[in-house]
N, C-alpha and C positions, 0 to 999 in steps of 0.2 A: 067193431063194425066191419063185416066184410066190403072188401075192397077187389078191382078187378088191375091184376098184376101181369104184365108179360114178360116171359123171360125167354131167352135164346137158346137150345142147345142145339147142339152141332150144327147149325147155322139156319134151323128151323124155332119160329117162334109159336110159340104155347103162352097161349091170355089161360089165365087162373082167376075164380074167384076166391079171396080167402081172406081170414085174420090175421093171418101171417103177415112179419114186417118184412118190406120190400126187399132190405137191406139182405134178410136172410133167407130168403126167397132168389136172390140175384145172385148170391154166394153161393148157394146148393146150385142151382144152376148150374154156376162156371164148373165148379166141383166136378159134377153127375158131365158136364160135356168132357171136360178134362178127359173122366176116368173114360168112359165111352171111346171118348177117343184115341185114346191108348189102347185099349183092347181091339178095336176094330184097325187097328195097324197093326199087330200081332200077328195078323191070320187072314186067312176067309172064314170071317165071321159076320153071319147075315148083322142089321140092328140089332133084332128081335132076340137074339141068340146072347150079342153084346150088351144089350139091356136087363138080360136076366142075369146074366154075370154079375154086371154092378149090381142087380140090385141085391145077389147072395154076398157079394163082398161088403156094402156098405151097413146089411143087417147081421153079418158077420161081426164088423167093428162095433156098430152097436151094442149087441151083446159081450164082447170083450169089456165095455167102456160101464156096461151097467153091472157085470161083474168087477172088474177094478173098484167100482165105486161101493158096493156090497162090500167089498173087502176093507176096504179105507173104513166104513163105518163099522163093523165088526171090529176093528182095531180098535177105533176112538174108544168102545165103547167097553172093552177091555181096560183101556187104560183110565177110564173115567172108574172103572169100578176099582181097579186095584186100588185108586188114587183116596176113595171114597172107605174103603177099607185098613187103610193106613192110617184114617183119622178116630 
């Protein structure tokens, strides 16, 4: 059931409608303000400029994280057949 969530970053609030649980809706958040705001003390870096950063770093990780896990199952699934061949 959607639900209507506010969250803070960098010290402006954004209401959300969504299914998402609060908890992790309030953690990306801090996350997304964190990183933001690391980058925008780096430099003169308009938002707009710092916003597209995170958002290449954070779909950056993401694909790291869905290849890791590609990899992790291409193993199991090696070792399920070797396992399955030994019998």
């Amino acid at each position: 059931m959607k639900k209507s969530i506010e969250v803070l970053i960098l010290n402006k609030k954004y209401s959300l409608i969504t299914d998402e649980s609060e908890s992790i809706l309030l953690e990306a958040a801090f996350s997304v303000s964190n990183v933001l705001a690391a980058v925008t003390l780096k430099g003169n870096v308009t938002i707009e400029k710092a916003a597209v950063l995170v958002a290449l770093q954070l779909a950056t990780e993401k694909i790291k994280h869905q290849e890791q896990g590609q990899a992790v199952n291409e193993q199991i699934e090696r070792i399920i057949t070797t396992l399955y061949e030994q019998q």
